[in-house]
N, C-alpha and C positions, 0 to 999 in steps of 0.2 A: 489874832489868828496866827499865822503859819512865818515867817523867816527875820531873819538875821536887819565933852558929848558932841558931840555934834560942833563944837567952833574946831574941828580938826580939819577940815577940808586940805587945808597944805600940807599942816603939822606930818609929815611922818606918812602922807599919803602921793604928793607931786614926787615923780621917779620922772628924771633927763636921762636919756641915752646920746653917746654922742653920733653925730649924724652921720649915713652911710653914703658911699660914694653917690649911688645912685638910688632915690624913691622906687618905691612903688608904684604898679604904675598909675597911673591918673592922679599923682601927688605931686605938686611942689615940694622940692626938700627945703627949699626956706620956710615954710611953713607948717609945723608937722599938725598933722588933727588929733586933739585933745579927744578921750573917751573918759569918761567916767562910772565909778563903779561905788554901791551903797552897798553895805557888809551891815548884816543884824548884830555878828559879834565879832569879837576881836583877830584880828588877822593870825593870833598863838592860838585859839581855841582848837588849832588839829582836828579839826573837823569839817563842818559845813563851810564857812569864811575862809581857814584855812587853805581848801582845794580849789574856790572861788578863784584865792587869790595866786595861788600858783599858774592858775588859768592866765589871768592878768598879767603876769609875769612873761608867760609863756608867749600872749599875744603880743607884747610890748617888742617884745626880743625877736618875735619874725620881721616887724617891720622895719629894724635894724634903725632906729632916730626918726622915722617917719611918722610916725604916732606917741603922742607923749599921755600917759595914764595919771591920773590923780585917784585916791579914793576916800573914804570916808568913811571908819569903821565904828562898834558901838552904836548905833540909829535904830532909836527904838520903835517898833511897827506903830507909830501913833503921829499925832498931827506934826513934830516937828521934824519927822521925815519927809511931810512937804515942802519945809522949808532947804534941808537939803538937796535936797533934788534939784528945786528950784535954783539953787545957789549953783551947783555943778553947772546948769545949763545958761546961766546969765553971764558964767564967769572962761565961758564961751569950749563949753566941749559939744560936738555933734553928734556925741550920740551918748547914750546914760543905761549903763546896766544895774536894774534896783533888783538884788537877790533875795526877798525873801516874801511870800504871801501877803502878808500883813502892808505892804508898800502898794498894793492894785492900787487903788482907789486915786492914791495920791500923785501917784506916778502917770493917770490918765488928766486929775486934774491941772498938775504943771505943763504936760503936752498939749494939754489946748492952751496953755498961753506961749505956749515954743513951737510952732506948726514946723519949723525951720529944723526942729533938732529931732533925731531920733532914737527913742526910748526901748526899750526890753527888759520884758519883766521876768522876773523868775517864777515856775511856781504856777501864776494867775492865769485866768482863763477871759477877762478882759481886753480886746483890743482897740485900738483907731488907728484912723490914716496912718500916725506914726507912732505907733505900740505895735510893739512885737510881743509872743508871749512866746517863754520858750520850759522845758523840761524833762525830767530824766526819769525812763520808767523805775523808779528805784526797785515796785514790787517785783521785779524777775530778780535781782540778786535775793531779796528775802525769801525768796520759795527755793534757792538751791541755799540759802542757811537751813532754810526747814530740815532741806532732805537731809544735810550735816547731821544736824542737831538727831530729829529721828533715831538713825546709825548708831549715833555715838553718846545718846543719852540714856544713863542706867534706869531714871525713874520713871523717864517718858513725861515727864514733865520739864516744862522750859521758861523764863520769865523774859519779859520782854520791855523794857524800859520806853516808854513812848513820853511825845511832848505832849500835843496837841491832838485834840479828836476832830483833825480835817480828814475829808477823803484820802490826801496822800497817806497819812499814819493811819488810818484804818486799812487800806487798800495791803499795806505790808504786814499787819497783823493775820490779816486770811490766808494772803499767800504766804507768810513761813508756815500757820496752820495748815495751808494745802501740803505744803515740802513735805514736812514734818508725817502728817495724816497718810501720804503717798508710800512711805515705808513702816510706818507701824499706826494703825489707823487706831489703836486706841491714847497717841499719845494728846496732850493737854497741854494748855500754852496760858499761862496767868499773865498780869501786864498788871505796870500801876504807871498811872498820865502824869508829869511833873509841871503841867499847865506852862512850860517855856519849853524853848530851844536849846537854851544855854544856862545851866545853873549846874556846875562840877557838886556842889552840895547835895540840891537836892536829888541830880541825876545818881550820885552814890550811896543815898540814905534809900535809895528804890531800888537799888541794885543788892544793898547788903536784903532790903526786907521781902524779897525776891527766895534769895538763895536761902534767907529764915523760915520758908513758907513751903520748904521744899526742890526748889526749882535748882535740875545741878549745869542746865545750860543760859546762859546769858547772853539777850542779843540787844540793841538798842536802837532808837529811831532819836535820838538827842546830839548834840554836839559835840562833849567833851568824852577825851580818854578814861575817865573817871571809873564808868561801871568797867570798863575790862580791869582796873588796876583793884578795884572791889574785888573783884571775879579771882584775877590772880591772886590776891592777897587769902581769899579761899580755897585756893586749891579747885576753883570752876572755868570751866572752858566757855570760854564766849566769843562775840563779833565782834570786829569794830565798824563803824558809821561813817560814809563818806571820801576817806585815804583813809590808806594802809596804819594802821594805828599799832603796828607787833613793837614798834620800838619800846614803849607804853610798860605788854603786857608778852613778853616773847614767848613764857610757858605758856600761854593761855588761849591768845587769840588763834583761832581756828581761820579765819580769811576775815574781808571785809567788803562792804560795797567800796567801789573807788568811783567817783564822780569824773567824769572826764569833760570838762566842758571847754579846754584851752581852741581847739579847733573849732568849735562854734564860736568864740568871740571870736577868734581870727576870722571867721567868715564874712560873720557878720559886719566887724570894723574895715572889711577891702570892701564892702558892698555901697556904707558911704562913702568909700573915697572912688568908689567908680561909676555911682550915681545910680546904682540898681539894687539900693534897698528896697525893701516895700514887706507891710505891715502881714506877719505872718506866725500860724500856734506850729511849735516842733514840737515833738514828745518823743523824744529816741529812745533806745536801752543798748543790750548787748549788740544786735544786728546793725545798728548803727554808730557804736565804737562810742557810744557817749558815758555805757556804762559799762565796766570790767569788774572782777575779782582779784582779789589780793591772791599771792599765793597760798598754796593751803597746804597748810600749816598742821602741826598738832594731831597728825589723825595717823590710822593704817593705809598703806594704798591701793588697797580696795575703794576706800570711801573719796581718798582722793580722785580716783578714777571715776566713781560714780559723780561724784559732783561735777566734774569737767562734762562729762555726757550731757549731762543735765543744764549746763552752760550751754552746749553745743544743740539741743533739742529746744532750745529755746530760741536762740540766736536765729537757727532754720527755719521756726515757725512749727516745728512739729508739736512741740508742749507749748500749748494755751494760755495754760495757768488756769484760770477762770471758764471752767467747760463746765456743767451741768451734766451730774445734777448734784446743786449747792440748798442747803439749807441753812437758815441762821439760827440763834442759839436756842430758838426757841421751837426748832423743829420745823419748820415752815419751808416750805418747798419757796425759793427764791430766783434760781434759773434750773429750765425742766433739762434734761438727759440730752445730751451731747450739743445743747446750743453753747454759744461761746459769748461770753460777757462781752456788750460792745466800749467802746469809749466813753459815749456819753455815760453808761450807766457807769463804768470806772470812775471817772472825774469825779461823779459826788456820791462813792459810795456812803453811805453810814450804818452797815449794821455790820455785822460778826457772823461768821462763818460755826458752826456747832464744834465744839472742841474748846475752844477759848471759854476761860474762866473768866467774867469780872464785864462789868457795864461802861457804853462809852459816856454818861453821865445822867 
């Protein structure tokens, strides 16, 4: 399923800082606490791992030597991710952040043999005494791509590079289809699923047969710079995923989700060192600073303007996203006229909103 060989645990992932006058508080400075962190791909993938690890960085550097970080990149969603895990937690870090879906399972199995250490998962909706789950509404930044794309799209058609048909990658397929539907309601949104996270190959063999199929905007729900550098190398305006990816594709990229999650680990690593963690689901977005917009880029400032609004009516709670009345592709009344989709029914959506071209399998 869903995120981000394995004898690297030290190699390239233990970072020392030197120690600062004084800890944090409720910390021994001779003693800093070890956190750990499991990346599905590579800390260069400029994407998903990438913003992880900037995070990482981020939180290492507030505690100024009081916290020493190790990670572990490349860990593929399957059984020897529970041997990683395991390994982070034996080799004494007190708390382990496993970033990507496909780790649930495994990341609850190892916590029952660690009751001592505490775990957060990325993504999963799974918890215990000591599992956290935590996550980022990615779908509001994909519904102010929509309104972009809408705007600034000649054919009215858009393609949309996806990994995986989890609720999260379905859930952002409807909302760029709502964006997008909100300014020109006959526009159409095709998608093709590259069954990973991380493959620069095939996420630019979907990108080029995208823009072959018609599609003159390009947005993506995958890891690497790939499709925007597709895009650019076409002469098509697209997204990028995750951070700010313009460096990539400067003519091209129109803005991007940026993941912001350095202040959530800093949270959450002062909560073990002050003895008031406790097992708990975040789902933030814009209104809770977890998720932003790259600058934008590429457009008139008209459109410019509109999409900040459209940031701003979200953030406030004014735009929904998910208000009724929705139909799926097949015509089917799915939520009636002005009710507001709840979370439960978000977390595992799986159908298609009517406008989207193409099956989720």
């Amino acid at each position: 399923m869903d995120r981000r060989t394995f004898n690297k645990l030290l190699g390239g992932g233990l970072v020392a800082t030197a120690a600062a006058p004084l800890a944090p508080r409720g910390l021994a400075a001779a003693e800093p606490l070890k956190a750990g962190f499991v990346y599905l791909g590579p800390v260069g993938d400029f994407g998903w791992t990438y913003q992880h690890d900037v995070a990482r960085k981020e939180a290492e550097e507030h505690f100024a030597g009081a916290v020493k970080t190790v990670y572990v990149e490349n860990v593929p969603e399957g059984p020897d991710s529970e041997h990683v895990i395991a390994d982070l937690a034996a080799k004494g870090c007190k708390i382990v952040f496993t970033t990507s879906f496909g780790y649930m399972n495994y990341t609850l199995s190892v916590a029952k043999k660690y009751p001592a250490v505490k775990f957060e998962h990325c993504t999963g909706y799974k918890r215990a005494a000591n599992v956290s789950t935590y996550n980022i509404r990615f779908y509001e930044g994909r519904f102010v791509q929509g309104v972009i794309a809408g705007k600034l799209s000649k054919t009215g058609v858009a393609g949309y590079v996806g990994s995986i048909a989890v609720p999260e990658v379905v859930q952002g397929m409807n909302a760029f289809m709502l964006g997008m539907q909100s300014v020109n309601p006959q526009a159409k949104l095709k998608f093709i699923l590259i069954n990973s996270w991380y493959d620069p190959g095939k996420e630019g063999d979907a990108a080029k047969a995208l823009i072959d199929q018609g599609c003159d905007i390009i947005t993506q729900h995958t890891d690497s710079p790939t499709p925007l550098q597709v895009a650019e190398s076409r002469g098509i305006l697209a997204f990028g995923e995750a951070t700010d990816m313009a460096r990539f594709a400067p003519k091209t990229e129109l803005t991007a989700n940026v993941n912001v999650w350095g202040p959530y680990y800093t949270k959450r690593i002062q909560a073990v060192i002050d003895g008031s963690w406790k097992s708990e689901d975040v789902w933030g977005g814009f209104a809770a600073g977890m998720l932003k917009m790259s600058p934008f880029s590429n457009m008139p400032d008209d459109v410019k303007a509109l999409a900040q609004q459209t940031v701003d009516d979200i953030s406030s709670g004014k735009n929904k996203i998910f208000v009724g009345p929705l139909v799926d592709q097949s015509g089917a009344a799915k939520l009636p006229a002005g009710q507001v989709m709840d979370d439960g029914t978000l977390a595992s959506l799986q159908w298609l909103v009517q406008g989207i071209e193409g099956k989720l399998g």
